[in-house]
N, C-alpha and C positions, 0 to 999 in steps of 0.2 A: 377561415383565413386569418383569425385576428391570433390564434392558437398558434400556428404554422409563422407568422410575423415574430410571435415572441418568441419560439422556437429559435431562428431564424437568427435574434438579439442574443440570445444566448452563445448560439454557434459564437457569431463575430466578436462575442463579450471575450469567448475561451481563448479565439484564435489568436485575438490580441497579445495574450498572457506568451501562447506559442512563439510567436513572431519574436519577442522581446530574446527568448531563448537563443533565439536562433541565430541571433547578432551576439551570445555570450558563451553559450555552452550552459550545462543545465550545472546553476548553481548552488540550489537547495542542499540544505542540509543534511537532509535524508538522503536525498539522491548521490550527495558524494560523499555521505560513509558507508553505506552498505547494498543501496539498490544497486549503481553503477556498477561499485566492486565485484558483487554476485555476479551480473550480467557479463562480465568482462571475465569474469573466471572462469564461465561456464564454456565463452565464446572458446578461449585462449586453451581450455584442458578436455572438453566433452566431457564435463563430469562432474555429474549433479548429486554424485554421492556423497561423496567425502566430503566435510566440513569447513566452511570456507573463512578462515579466523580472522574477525577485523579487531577495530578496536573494542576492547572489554568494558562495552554499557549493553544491558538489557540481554545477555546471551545472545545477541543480535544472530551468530551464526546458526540457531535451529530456526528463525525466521521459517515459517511456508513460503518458495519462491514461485509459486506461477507467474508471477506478472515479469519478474524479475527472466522469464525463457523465451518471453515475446522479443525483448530487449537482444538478448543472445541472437537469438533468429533473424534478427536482423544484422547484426554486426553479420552475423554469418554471411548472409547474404553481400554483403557491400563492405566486409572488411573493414568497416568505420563505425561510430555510432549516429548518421546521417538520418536514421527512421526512428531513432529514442526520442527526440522533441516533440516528434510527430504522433505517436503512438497513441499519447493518452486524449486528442481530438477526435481518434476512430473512437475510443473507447466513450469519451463524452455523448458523439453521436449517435452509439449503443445505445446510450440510455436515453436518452429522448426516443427513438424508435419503442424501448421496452415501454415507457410509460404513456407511449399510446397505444400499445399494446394488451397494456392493463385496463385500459379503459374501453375496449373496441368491444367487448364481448356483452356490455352494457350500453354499445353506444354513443358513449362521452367520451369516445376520446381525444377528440377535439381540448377538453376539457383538462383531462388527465395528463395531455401533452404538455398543456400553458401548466398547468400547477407544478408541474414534474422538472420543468425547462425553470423557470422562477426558482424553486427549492436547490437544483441542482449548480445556479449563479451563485449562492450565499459564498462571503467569503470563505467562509471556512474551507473551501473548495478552491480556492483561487491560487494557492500552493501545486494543483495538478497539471495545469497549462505550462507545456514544455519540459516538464521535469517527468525523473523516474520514478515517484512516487507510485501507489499502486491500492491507493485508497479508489477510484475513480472507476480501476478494473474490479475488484472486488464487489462495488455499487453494480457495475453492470452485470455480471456473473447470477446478485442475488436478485434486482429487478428482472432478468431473464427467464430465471427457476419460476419466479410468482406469473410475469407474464404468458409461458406455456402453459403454467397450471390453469388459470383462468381461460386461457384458450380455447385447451381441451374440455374442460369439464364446467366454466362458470356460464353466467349469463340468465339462465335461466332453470327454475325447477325442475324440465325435463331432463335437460342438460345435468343438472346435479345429479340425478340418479341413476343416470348410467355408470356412474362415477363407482365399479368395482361390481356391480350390479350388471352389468351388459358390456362384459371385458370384453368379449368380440368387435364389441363397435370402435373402441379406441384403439385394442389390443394395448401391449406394455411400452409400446413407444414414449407417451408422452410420460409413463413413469420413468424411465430411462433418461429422456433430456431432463424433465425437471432434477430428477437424482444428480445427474453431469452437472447442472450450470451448479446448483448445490455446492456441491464437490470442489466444483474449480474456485467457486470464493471463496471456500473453506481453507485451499490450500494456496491462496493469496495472503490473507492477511487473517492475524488472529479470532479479531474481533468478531469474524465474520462466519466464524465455527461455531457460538450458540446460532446465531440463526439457520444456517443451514441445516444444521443436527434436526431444528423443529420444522423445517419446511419437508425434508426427508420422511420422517416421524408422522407430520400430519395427514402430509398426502394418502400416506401408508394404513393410517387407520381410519381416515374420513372413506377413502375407497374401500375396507373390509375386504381386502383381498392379499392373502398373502404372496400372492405371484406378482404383483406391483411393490406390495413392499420390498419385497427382497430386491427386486429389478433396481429401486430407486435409491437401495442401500446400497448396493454393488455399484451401481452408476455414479455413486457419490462417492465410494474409495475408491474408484478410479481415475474420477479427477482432482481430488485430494487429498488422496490419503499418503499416498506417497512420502511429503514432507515427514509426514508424523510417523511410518513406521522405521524411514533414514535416522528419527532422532530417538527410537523404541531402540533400534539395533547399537545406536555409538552409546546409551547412555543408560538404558534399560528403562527408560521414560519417554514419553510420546509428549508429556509439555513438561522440558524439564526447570521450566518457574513455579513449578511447583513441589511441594519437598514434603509434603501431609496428604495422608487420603485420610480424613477422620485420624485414630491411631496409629494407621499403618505408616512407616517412612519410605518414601521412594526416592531412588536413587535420581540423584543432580549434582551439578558440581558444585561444591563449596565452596564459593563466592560471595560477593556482591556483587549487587545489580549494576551498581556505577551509575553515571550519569544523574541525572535530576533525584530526589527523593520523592518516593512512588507515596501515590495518596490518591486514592478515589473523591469523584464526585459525590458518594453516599456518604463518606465520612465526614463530608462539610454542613450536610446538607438544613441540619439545625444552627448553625453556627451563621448569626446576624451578620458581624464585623467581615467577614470572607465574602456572605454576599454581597455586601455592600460595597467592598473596595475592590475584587475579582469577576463573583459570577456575573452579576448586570453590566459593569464594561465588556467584559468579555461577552455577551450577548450580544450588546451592544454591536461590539465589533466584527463579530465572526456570522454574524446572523441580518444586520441593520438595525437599521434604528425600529422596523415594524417587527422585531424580532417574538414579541409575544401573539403578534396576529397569523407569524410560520410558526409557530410550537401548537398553538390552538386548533388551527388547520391541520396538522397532520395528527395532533391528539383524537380530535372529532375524527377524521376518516380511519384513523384504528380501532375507536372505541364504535362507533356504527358499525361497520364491516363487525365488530364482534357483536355485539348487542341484538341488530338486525341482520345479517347477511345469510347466506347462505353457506352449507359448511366447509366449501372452498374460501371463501371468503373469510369466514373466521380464520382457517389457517394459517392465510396470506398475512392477516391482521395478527395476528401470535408472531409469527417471523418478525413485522415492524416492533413487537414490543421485546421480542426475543434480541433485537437491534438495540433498542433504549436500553435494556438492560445490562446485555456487554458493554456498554457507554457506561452505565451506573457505577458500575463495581469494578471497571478496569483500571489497574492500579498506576497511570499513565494517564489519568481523563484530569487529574487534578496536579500532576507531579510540582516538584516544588520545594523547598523549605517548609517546616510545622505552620499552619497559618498564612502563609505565601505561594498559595497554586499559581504558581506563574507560569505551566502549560497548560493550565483550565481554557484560554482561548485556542490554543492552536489543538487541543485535543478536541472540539468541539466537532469536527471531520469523520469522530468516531460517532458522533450522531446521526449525521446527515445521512446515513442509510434511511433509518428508521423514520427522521424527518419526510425524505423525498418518497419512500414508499406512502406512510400517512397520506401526504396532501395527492398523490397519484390515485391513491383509492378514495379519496374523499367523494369523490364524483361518483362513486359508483357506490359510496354506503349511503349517500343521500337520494340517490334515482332507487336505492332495493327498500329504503324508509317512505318515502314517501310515492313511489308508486312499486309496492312490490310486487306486481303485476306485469309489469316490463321485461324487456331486455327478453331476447328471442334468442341471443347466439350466434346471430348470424355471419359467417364466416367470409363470404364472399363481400365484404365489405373492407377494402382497403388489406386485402387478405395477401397479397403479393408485394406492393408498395412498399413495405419496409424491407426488401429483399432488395428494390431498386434503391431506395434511400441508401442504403450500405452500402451498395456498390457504386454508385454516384462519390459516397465518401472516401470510398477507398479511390477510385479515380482519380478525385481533386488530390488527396494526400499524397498520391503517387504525381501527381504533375506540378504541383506547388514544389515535391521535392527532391525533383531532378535539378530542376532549375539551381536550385540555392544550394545544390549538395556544392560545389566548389566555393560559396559564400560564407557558408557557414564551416567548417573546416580551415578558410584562412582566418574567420573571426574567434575561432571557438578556443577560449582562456586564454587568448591572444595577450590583454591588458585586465586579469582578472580583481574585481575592486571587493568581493563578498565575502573576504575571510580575512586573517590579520596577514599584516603587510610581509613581512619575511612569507610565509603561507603562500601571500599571491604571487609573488617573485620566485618559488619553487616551481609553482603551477605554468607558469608562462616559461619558465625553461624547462620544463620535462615538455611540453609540446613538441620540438623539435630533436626529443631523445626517444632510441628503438632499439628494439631486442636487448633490454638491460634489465638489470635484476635490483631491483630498489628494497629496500629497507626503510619502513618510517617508522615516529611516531606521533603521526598524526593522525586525530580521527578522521577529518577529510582526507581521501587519497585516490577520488577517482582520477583526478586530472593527471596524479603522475600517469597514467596508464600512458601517456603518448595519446598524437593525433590518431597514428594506426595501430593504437590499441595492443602492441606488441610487447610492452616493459608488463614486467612480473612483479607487483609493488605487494608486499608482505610488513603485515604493522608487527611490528619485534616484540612476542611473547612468547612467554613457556605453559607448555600441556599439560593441565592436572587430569584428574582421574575423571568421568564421567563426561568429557566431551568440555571440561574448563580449557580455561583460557585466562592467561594472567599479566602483566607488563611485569618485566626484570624491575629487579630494588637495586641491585649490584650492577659495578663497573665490571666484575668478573662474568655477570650472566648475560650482558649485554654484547662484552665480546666473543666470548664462546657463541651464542648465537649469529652473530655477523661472521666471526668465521665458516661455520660450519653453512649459512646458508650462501656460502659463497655467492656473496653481493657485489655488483659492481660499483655501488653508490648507497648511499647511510644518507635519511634527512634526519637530522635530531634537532627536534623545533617541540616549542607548546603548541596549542589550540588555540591561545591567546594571548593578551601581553596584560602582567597585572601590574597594576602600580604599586609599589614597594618589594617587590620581588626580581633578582634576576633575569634577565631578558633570554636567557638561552636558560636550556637544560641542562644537567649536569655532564649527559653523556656529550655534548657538543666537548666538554673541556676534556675527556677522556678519551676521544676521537683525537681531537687535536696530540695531545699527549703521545697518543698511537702510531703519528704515521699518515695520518689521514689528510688529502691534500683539500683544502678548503675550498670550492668553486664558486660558492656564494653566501654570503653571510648580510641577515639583516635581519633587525628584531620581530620575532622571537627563534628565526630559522637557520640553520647552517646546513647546507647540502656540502656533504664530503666526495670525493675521488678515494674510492677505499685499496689500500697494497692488498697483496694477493697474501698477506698475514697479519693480522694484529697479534702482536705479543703481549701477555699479561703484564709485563713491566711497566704498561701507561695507568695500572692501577695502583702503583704503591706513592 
C-alpha cells in the first residue's frame, strides 16, 4: 500500500508539470527546436525519410525519431497537437508499471515500485511533464526490455535454466519483445543505443541459443534500426557525429557541432575546481539535496545484481552500467565553455536511466544476497494488473483530454513569456496564421507551425555534401533561397538579445532593403510580408 501511495505522489508530482503545459503550449527548449518540428513534419508530409533540416546545432536532423511518431499519430488523429502534453504521463506511467514489473518475479515489487516511482521524481526529469522531450519514452522502452526479460527467465534457478536450455517452454517470444522494446529505445534517443546493443547481446548469449539471439537481433532493427539506416543511405554513416573508426575516415558532413561546446563527464572527472563549482550543485539540483543516498542506491542494486544475481540479472545489471557509461562519455553530459560545463545539470537526464534501473533492481540483488534461495517466479501474481493499470491510464488521458482540448488550444502560445521578446510576439501571431510557408531564423520554430499545425516553417540554410546543413553568410544566399523556397513570410530575429550588439539581424535590414513589408518588429525579431520577388539590388 505504502509503495502504491508513492506511486500514486509521483503520478500527481508529474501531472502537475502537465497541467502547467497545458494553460501554455509546450515550451521547452528542446521541444520547440526539433521534437515539435519533426512531429509536425511527419504529420504535415508522411515522410519520415527525407531529412528534416532545423537549425545547425548537433546534426539535430539524423536524430533517431521514435518518440517524435507517437507525437505525429496524434496530430493525425485530431489535426492538433491536443495528445503531445499528454503523452509523456502514459509514458511515465509505463515506467512505474515496468519497475514493478522488475521486481515481481522476486517478489519485491512492492519495493521496486516505490524505488523506481522516487528515482523517476528527481528533477532531472521534471523537463518531461507536458513537453515533447523523449528522454521519458526511451526510459520506458529500456525498463520494458529488462522487465520482460526478468519475466520470462528471472526469479529463480529453475527459471534461469530453461533460459536457451528448454526453448520449447518459452519458445522465441519473449526474445522478440525483449529484442523490440530494445530497438525502440534505441531508435529514440542516442544515449540509449549502448544499452540496448548489451541487453540484445546478453540475453542472446546468457540463453546459448542461437535462434533467440538472432530473433532479439532482428526484433531490435525492427524497432530501431530504421533511423540509422535513413542516415547509412543520405550520408554513408549510420552516426554521422562521428568522423574516425580507429584510422579509417567515414564519411559526415563537415561542420560543426554548433550550439554549447561538447565535453564529457570523464574529461572533468579529476579536475577539483569543476567539481566544486558544477558537479555537486548540479547534483545538488537535478538529483536533491539526498543526492549521494540515489547514486549509492542504484550503484548497490547494479553492483549486487552483478556480483550475486543470477545471469539474467547480471545482464539487466550491464544494461544499468552500459546506461552510466553513455552518460560518461557523451560528449553533451558536460557541454559548455573549457572549465564551465554548464549543461552538466540538465544532462544529468542522461543518467537517470541507469539510476532508476539501479535502485528498481536493488530489491531484488539484496532478496538473491541474502536469501538466495528465494523467489519462485511466480507469474500469476499481479500477472494481469499492469495491463489494467495502462488501460485505466490511457482512459483518464483520454478523459482529462477531451475536456480541455478547446482550453488548451485557446491558451496554447496565446501570451508566450519563455523566449526573447520579439521571439514571443512572433509566436503569438503565427497562432492565428494557416497554410503559409514561413522562413526563420530561429532555433525555436515549433510555435510558428499555427494552432492547426498547417504553416510550413523551414530555418533558411544551404545543403552540403553528406546530409550538412549550414545558415547563409551572404545577403545574396539568403535571398536566393527565400526566393526559390517561395515563402510567404521571412522571420529574421536572433535567439537572443545581447547587450552591446544589434538588436535585429542583418538580414532584417536587407529584407527591408528588398521590398519586404514589415508586420511586426520588436527586439530581436522582424516578421516580413515577403513580394512574390526579391531582387538582388537590396544587397549592394
Amino acid at each position: 500500500m505504502i509503495a502504491l501511495l508513492i506511486a500514486a505522489v509521483a503520478v500527481v508530482h508529474f501531472a502537475a508539470g502537465v497541467k502547467t503545459r497545458l494553460s501554455t503550449g509546450m515550451t521547452g527548449f528542446d521541444s520547440t527546436w526539433y521534437h515539435g518540428p519533426f512531429a509536425a513534419g511527419f504529420f504535415q508530409s508522411g515522410n519520415t525519410w527525407d531529412l528534416h533540416f532545423i537549425a545547425p546545432q548537433f546534426l539535430a536532423w539524423f536524430y533517431p525519431a521514435n518518440g517524435e511518431i507517437f507525437h505525429a499519430i496524434g496530430m493525425l488523429a485530431f489535426d492538433r497537437d491536443v495528445l503531445s502534453p499528454l503523452l509523456n504521463l502514459g509514458w511515465f506511467v509505463g515506467c512505474l508499471v515496468a519497475c514493478w514489473c522488475i521486481g515481481r518475479p522476486y517478489k519485491v515489487a512492492p519495493w521496486s515500485l516505490a524505488l523506481g516511482a522516487i528515482a523517476l521524481s528527481v528533477p532531472a526529469l521534471a523537463d518531461q511533464a507536458g513537453e515533447a522531450r523523449n528522454d521519458i519514452v526511451g526510459i520506458f522502452f529500456l525498463l520494458a526490455g529488462v522487465a520482460i526479460a526478468l519475466s520470462a527467465w528471472g526469479g529463480s534457478e529453475g527459471a534461469e535454466k530453461k533460459l536457451g536450455r528448454e526453448e520449447g517452454s518459452t519458445g522465441l517470444g519473449p526474445y522478440l519483445v525483449v529484442g523490440l522494446a530494445a530497438g525502440l529505445g534505441a531508435g529514440t534517443k542516442l544515449n540509449f543505443l549502448l544499452p540496448a546493443a548489451v541487453l540484445i547481446i546478453g540475453v542472446g548469449l546468457v540463453g546459448r541459443s542461437w535462434r533467440g539471439s538472432a530473433a532479439a537481433l532482428l526484433a531490435g532493427l525492427a524497432g530501431g534500426g530504421y533511423w540509422y539506416f535513413r542516415n547509412l543511405i543520405h550520408t554513408g554513416n549510420p552516426l554521422p557525429w562521428i568522423h574516425h573508426l580507429g584510422p579509417i575516415n567515414l564519411p559526415a558532413p563537415e561542420q560543426a557541432l554548433g550550439g554549447r561546446e561538447a565535453h564529457s563527464v570523464l574529461g572533468y572527472l579529476t579536475d577539483g575546481s569543476v567539481w566544486s563549482s558544477w558537479f555537486l550543485p548540479g547534483l545538488h539540483g537535478s538529483l536533491w539535496l539526498l543526492w549521494p543516498l540515489l547514486l549509492a542506491g542504484g550503484a548497490a542494486g547494479l553492483v549486487l545484481c552483478l556480483v550475486r544475481g543470477m545471469p539474467t540479472q547480471r545482464v539487466v545489471a550491464l544494461v544499468g552500467v552500459a546506461s552510466a557509461l553513455a552518460w560518461l562519455i557523451a560528449p553533451t553530459s558536460a557541454s559548455g565553455p573549457d572549465g564551465m560545463p554548464r549543461g552538466f545539470e540538465s544532462g544529468l537526464r542522461y543518467l537517470a536511466p541507469a539510476l532508476i534501473l539501479g535502485l528498481a533492481l536493488l530489491p531484488t540483488g539484496v532478496l538473491r544476497s541474502f536469501h538466495p534461495d528465494s523467489g519462485a517466479n511466480d507469474r500469476s501474481t499481479f500477472a494481469i494488473r499492469p495491463v489494467w493499470v495502462l488501460g485505466a491510464a490511457l482512459a483518464l488521458a483520454i478523459s482529462i483530454g477531451y475536456p480541455i482540448q478547446r482550453h488548451y488550444l485557446t491558451d496554447r502560445y496565446k501570451a508566450p513569456t519563455f523566449t526573447a521578446p520579439g521571439l514571443n510576439a512572433a509566436f503569438a501571431w503565427s497562432r492565428d496564421i494557416g497554410d503559409a510557408r514561413i522562413a526563420t531564423t530561429s532555433t525555436r520554430q515549433y510555435p510558428l507551425y499555427g494552432t492547426d499545425l498547417s504553416n510550413e516553417v523551414q530555418y533558411l540554410g544551404i545543403h552540403r555534401p553528406h546530409g550538412g546543413f549550414e545558415a547563409p553568410t551572404s545577403c545574396h544566399q539568403y535571398l536566393q533561397l527565400l526566393n526559390e523556397g517561395n515563402y510567404d513570410y521571412a522571420i529574421a530575429t536572433k535567439d537572443r538579445l545581447e547587450p552591446g550588439k544589434p538588436p535585429y539581424p542583418p538580414l532584417a535590414k536587407w529584407l527591408e532593403h528588398a521590398g519586404a513589408k514589415v508586420i511586426l518588429k520588436k527586439p530581436p525579431t522582424v516578421v516580413f510580408k515577403l513580394p512574390p520577388n526579391l531582387g538582388p539590388s537590396a544587397c549592394s
